[in-house]
PARO-254397 format. One record per residue (C-alpha): residue number from 1; residue in one letter; x, y, z. Coordinates in Angstrom, 3 decimals. Example, Ala and Ser with C-alpha at 12.3 -4.5 7.8 and 13.67 -1.06 7.14 Angstrom:
2
> k|r|px|py|pz
> 1|A|12.300|-4.500|7.800 .
> 2|S|13.670|-1.060|7.140 .
This chain:
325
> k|r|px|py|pz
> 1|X|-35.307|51.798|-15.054 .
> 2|X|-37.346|49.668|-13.091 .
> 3|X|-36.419|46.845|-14.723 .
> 4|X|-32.565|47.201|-14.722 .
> 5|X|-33.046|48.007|-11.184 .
> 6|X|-34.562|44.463|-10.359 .
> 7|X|-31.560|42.925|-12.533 .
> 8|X|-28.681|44.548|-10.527 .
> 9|X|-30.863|43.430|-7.258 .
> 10|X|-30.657|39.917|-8.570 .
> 11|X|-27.279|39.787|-9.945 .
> 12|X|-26.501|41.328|-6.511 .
> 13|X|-27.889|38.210|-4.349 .
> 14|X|-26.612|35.654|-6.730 .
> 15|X|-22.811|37.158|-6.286 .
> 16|X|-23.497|37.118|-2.371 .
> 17|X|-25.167|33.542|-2.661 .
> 18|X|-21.942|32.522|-4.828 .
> 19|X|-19.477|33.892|-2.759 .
> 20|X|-21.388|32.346|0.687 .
> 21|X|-21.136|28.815|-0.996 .
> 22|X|-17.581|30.003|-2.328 .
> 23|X|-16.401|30.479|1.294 .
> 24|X|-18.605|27.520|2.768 .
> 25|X|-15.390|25.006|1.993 .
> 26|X|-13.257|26.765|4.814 .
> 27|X|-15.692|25.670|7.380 .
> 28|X|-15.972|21.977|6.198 .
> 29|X|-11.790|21.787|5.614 .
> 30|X|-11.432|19.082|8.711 .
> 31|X|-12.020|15.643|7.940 .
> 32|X|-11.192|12.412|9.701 .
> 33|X|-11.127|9.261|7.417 .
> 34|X|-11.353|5.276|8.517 .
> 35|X|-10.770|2.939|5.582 .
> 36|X|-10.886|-0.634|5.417 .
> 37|X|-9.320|-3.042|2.336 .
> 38|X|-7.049|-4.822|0.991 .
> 39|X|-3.261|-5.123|0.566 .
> 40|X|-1.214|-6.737|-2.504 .
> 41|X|2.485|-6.935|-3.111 .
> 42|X|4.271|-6.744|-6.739 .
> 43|X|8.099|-8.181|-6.178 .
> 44|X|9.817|-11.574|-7.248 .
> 45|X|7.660|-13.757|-5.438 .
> 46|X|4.524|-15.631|-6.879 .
> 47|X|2.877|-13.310|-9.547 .
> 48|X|1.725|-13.834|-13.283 .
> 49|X|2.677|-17.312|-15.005 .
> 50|X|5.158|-15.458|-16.628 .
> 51|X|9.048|-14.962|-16.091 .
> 52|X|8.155|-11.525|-16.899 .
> 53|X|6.979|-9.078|-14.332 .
> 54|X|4.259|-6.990|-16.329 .
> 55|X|3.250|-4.338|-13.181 .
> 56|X|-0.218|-4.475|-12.663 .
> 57|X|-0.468|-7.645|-14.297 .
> 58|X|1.667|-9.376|-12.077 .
> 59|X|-0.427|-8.885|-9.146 .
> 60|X|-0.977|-11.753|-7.537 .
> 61|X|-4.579|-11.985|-6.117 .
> 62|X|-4.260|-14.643|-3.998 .
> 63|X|-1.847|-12.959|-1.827 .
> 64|X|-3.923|-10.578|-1.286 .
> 65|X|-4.202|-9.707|2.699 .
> 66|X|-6.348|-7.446|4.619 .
> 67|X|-5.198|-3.807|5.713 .
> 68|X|-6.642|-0.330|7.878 .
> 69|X|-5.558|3.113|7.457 .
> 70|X|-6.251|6.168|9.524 .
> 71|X|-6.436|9.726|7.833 .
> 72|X|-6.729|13.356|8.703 .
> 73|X|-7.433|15.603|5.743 .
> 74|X|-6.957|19.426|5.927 .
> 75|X|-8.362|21.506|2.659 .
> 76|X|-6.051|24.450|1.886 .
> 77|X|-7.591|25.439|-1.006 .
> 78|X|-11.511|24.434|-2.202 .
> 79|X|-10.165|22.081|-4.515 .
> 80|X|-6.737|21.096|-2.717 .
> 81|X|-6.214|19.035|0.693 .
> 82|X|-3.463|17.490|2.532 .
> 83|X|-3.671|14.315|4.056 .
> 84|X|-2.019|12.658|6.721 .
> 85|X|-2.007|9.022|7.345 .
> 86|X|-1.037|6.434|9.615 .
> 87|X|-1.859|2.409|7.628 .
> 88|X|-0.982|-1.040|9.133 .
> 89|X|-1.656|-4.044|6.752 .
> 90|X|-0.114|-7.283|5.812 .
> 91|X|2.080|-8.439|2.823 .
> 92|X|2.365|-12.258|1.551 .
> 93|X|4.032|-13.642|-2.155 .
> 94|X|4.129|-17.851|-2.743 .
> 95|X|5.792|-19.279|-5.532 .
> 96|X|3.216|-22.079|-5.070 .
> 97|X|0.613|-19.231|-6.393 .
> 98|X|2.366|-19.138|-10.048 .
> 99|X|2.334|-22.024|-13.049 .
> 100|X|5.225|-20.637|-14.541 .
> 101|X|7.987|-23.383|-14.124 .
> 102|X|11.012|-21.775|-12.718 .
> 103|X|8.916|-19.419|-10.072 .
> 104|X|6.987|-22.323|-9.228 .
> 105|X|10.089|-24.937|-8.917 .
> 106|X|11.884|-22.349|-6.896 .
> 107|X|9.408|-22.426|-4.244 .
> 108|X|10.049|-19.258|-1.639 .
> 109|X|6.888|-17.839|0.182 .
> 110|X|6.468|-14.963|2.609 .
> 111|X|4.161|-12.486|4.684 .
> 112|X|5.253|-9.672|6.195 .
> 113|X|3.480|-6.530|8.264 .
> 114|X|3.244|-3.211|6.599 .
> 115|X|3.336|0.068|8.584 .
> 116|X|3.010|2.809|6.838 .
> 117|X|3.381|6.674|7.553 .
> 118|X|2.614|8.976|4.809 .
> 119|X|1.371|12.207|3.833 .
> 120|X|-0.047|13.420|0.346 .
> 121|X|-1.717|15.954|-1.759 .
> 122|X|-4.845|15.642|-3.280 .
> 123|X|-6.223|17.240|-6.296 .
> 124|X|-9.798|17.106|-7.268 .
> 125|X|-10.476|17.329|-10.404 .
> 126|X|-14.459|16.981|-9.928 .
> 127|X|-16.630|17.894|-7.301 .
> 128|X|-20.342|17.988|-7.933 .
> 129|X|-20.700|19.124|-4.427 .
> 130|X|-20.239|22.722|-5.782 .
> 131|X|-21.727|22.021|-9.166 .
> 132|X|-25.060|19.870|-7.337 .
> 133|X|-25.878|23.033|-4.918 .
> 134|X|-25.669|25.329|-7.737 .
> 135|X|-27.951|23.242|-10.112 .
> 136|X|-30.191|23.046|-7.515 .
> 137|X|-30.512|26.685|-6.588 .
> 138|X|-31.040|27.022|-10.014 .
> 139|X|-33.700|24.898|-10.789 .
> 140|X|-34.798|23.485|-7.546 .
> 141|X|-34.763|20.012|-8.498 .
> 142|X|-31.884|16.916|-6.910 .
> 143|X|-31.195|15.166|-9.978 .
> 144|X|-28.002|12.809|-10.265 .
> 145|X|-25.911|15.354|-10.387 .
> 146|X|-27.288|16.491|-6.898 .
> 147|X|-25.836|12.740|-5.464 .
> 148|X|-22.409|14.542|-4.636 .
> 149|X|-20.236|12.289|-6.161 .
> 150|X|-15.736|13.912|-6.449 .
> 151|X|-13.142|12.209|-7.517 .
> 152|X|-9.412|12.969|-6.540 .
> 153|X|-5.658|12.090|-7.413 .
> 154|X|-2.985|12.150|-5.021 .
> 155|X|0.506|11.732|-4.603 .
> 156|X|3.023|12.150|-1.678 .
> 157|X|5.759|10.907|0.437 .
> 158|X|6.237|8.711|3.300 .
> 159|X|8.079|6.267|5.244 .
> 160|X|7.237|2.318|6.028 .
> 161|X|8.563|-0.759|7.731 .
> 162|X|8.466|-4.446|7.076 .
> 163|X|9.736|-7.755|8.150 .
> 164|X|9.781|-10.601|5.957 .
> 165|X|8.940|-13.825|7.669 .
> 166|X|8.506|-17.832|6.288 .
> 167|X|7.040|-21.048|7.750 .
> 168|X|9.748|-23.944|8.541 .
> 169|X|8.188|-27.501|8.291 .
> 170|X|11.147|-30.082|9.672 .
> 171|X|9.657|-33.016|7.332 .
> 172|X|11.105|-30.693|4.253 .
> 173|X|14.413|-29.981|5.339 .
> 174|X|17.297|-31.911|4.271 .
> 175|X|20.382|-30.195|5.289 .
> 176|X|22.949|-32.238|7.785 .
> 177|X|21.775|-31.325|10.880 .
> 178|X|21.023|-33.870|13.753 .
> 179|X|17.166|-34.128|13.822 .
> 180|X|17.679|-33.285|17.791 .
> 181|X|19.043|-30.099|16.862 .
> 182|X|16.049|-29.099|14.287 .
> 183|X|13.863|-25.871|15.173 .
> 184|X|10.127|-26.076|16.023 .
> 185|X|8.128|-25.905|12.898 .
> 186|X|6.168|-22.432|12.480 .
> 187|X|7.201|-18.752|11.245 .
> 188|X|10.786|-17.127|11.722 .
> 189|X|12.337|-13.783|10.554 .
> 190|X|14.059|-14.110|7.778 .
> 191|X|15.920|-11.361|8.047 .
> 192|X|18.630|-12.553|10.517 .
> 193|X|18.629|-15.335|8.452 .
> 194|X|20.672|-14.149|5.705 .
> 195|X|18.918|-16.162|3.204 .
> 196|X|21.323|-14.257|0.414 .
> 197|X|24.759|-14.108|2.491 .
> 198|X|23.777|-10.495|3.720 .
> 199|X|26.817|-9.770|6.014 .
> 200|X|29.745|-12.753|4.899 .
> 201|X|29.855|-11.294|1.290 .
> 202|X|31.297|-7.558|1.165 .
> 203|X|28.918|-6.927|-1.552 .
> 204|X|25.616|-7.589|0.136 .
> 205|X|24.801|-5.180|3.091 .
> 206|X|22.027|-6.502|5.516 .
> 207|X|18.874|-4.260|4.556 .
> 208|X|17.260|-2.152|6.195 .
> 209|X|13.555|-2.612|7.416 .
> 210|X|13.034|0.650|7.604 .
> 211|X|12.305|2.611|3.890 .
> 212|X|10.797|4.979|1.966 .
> 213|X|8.035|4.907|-0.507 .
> 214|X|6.181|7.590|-2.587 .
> 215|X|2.185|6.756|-2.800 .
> 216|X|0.433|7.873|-5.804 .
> 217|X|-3.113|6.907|-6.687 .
> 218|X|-7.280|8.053|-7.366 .
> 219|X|-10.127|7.900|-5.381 .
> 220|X|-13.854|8.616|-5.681 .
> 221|X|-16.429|9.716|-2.685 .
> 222|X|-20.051|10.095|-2.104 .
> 223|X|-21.528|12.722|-0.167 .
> 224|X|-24.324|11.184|1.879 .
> 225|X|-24.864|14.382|4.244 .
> 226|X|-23.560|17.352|5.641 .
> 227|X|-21.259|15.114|7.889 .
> 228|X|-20.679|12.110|6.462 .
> 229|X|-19.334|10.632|3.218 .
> 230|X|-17.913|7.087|1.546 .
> 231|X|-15.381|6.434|-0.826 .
> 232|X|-13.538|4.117|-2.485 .
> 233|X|-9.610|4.485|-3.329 .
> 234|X|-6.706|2.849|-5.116 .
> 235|X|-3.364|3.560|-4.130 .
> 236|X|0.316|2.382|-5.382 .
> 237|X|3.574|2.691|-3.544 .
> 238|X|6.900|3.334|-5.487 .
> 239|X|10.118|1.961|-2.937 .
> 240|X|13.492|1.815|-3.196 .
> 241|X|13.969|-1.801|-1.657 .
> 242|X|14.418|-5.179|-3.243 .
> 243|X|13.649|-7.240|-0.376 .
> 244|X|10.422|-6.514|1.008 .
> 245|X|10.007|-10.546|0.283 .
> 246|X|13.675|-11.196|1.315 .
> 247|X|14.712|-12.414|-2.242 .
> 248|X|16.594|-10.437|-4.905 .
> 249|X|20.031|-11.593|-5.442 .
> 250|X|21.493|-14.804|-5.745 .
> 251|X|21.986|-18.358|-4.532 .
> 252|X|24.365|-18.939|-1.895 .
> 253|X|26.677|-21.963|-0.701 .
> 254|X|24.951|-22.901|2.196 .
> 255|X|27.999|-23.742|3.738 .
> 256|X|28.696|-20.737|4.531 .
> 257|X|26.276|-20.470|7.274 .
> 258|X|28.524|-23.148|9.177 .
> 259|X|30.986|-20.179|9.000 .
> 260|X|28.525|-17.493|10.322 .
> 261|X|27.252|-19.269|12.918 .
> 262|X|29.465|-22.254|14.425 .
> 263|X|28.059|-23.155|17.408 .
> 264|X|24.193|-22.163|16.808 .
> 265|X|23.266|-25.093|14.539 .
> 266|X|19.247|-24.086|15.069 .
> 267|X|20.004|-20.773|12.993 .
> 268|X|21.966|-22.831|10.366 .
> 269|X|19.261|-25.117|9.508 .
> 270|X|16.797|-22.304|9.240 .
> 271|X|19.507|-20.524|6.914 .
> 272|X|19.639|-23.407|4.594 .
> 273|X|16.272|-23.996|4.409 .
> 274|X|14.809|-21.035|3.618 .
> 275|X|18.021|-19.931|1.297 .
> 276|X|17.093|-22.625|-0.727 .
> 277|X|13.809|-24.494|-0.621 .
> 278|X|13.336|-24.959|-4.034 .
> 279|X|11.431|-28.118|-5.264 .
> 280|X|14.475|-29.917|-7.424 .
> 281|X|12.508|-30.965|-10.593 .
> 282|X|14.014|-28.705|-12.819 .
> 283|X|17.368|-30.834|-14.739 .
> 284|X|19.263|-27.622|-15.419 .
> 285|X|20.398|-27.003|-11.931 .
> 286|X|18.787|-23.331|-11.867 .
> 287|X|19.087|-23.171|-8.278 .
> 288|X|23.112|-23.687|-7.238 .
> 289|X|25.057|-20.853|-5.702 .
> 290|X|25.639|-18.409|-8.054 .
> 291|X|21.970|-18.400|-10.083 .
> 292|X|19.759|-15.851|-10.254 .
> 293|X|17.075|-15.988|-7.114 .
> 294|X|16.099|-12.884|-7.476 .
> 295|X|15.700|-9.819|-9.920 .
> 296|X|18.393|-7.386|-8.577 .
> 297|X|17.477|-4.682|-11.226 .
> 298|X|13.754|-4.053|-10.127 .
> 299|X|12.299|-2.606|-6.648 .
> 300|X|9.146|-4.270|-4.481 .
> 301|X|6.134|-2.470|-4.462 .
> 302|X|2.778|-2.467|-2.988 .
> 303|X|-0.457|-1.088|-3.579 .
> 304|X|-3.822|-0.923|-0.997 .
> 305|X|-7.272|-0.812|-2.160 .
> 306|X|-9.951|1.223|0.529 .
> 307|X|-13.424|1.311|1.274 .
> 308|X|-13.263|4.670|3.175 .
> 309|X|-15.802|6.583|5.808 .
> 310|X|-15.315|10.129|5.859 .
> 311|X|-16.495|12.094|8.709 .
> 312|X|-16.557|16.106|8.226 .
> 313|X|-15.234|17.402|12.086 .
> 314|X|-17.554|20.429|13.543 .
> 315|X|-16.102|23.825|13.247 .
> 316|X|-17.621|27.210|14.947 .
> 317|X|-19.415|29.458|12.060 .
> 318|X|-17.925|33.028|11.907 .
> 319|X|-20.876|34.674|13.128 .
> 320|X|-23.419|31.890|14.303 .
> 321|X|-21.412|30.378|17.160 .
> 322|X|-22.551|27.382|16.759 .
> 323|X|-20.914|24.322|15.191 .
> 324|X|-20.929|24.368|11.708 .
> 325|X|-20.356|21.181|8.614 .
């Protein structure tokens, strides 16, 4: 008797000690997150030496441009948060990047901003958190699997806007304007450009810069204490936009732009020039109105990698009044 009595006294405190940790999640649930990293663009611009576009291997590294996101992360569940957040970054593609012939020989570059406002779910699928404070309960000893490492996918929905931009360099342009009448050399919009006759052909709406995008991705995190925590995380973005790089149609006349815009002959010569800046060594004429400049079939996308601090925000304990992690 005495010994089942001891028994139920122990499986007794373990259930409380269980259901303490259990509950401990709810009082840890706000987090603030500041990541730092990189941004890289997948569209018809620069990429593999391939014609191809492969995804993931069509990721142009060069282009690669730095980017910041800010995040607020709610748990509902122990297992399940929601995250909200807010990312600014830069996007660039340059034909000049690629060896394959007809990328490379039709020469278009660009850089854009990215600002990005999303929210998303995350799952996570491992969390030695719980499993490292149980292990060590048990047999009082750290271990690796005390380090704290989870690791997370996510998925959500948000919004983002862009504006494709190029560099004009007077020495390469060889349309028929006077020289007097040439634009300074440095970076214009290219959207009010209409590089792809966005506007004079029915067909061809001027896009939007405004769109939507669904991020998907994984991440991992290390727990370094009860407040703070690093992580690193991958994340893709799905869009519905060919022309986050201003190309995906295409060639054009570029005497239409005479049509467009009579009497502004600074706009013209920026319209030719970056509708068609293509190097001219290729015999088969690839690049007259009517060619392909662009893939019209397949969207842009995007993708950031983060190096991420997590900071756990102070809540009051149920009983102790006193901030709790």
């Amino acid at each position: 008797m005495r010994i089942l009595s001891i028994i139920l006294i122990l499986l007794f405190l373990l259930l409380i000690t269980d259901s303490s940790y259990g509950q401990q999640w709810r009082r840890e649930r706000h987090h603030v997150l500041l990541s730092l990293g990189g941004s890289s663009f997948m569209g018809d611009l620069g990429g593999a030496d391939v014609t191809e576009r492969y995804m993931i291997q069509d990721i142009d590294f060069q282009a690669t441009r730095p980017s910041v996101m800010l995040s607020y992360r709610y748990f509902l569940l122990e297992n399940f948060a929601a995250r909200g957040n807010l990312i600014y970054g830069q996007l660039s593609g340059d034909d000049n990047y690629t060896n394959e012939p007809y990328r490379n020989n039709r020469n278009i570059h660009f850089r854009s901003p990215i600002a990005e406002l999303s929210v998303q779910g995350e799952y996570y699928f491992f969390s030695a958190e719980r499993i490292g404070a149980r292990y060590r309960r048990a047999t009082r000893r750290r271990g690796w699997i005390g380090y704290n490492i989870s690791a997370y996918a996510f998925a959500g929905i948000g919004g983002f806007y862009f504006n494709p931009q190029a560099k004009f360099e007077k020495e390469n342009y060889n349309g028929s304007i006077p020289n007097g009448n040439l634009p300074d050399d440095g970076w214009y919009d290219l959207r009010p450009l209409r590089t792809e006759g966005q506007g004079y052909y029915p067909t061809r709406d001027i896009y939007s810069q405004i769109q939507i995008c669904v991020p998907m991705g994984i991440g991992a995190l290390l727990q370094i204490n009860t407040e703070f925590a690093v992580g690193i995380e991958y994340g893709f973005r799905k869009t519905w936009t060919n022309h986050i790089d201003d190309v995906g149609s295409t060639y054009v006349d570029p005497a239409i732009y005479q049509k467009m815009w009579p009497n502004d002959p600074q706009r013209i010569a920026l319209a030719e020039y970056f509708s068609n800046p293509s190097k001219n060594n290729k015999p088969e004429n690839v690049t007259a109105p009517g060619q392909q400049r662009g893939g019209p079939f397949s969207n842009d996308s995007y993708m950031f990698t983060f190096i991420t601090v997590y900071y756990k925000l102070p809540t009051i304990g149920p009983s102790s009044g006193i901030p709790r992690f």
